[in-house]
N, C-alpha and C positions, 0 to 999 in steps of 0.2 A: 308897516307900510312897505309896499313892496320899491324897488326903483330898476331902472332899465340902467344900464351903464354900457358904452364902447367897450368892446375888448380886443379887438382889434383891427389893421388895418383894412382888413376886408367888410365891415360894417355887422361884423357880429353882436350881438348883441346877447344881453341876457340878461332872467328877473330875477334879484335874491331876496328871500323871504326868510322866515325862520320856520323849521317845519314843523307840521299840527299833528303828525301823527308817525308813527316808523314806516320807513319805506322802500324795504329792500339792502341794496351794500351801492355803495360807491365803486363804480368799478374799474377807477383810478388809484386808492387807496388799499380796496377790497375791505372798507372798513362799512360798519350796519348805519343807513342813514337813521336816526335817533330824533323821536321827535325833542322840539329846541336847537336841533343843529341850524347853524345857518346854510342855507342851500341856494343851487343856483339851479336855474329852469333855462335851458337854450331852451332858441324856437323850433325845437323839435321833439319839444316837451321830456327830453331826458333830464334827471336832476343829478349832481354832483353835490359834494361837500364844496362851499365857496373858494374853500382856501386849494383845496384840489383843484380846479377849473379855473383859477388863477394862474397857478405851477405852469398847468397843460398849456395854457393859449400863448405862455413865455415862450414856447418850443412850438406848439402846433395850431393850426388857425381852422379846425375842423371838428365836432364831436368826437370824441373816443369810442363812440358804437356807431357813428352814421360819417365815416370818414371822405365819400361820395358827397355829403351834402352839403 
C-alpha cells in the first residue's frame, strides 16, 4: 500500500512503496535501487531510497535533480 506523508514545510509531499523491479542508483546514495527496497516517488516522479529522501528534506526542501522545482 502506498501512503502520501508531509515532509516538509513547504507542502512536499511523497509516495513510498516497495519497489517491483530494479531501477537504476539512487543518486543520493549512488547506491542500485533494488527491487524490495523501500522507495520514495516525489511529485516529479524521481524515486530515491526512503531513507535517503529523508536525510535530504533534514537539510534541503527540493529534489536533488530538479532543485528549481
Amino acid at each position: 500500500m502506498c501512503t502520501c506523508l508531509p515532509v516538509c514545510a513547504s507542502a512536499c509531499v511523497f509516495v513510498y512503496d516497495v519497489l517491483a523491479r530494479d531501477a537504476g542508483e539512487c543518486v543520493i546514495c549512488l547506491e542500485e535501487l533494488q527491487q524490495g527496497n523501500t522507495i520514495a516517488r516525489l511529485p516529479c516522479l524521481c524515486i530515491y531510497h526512503k531513507s535517503c529522501i529523508d536525510s535530504w528534506f533534514e537539510i534541503n526542501r527540493s529534489c536533488p535533480e530538479h532543485p528549481s522545482d
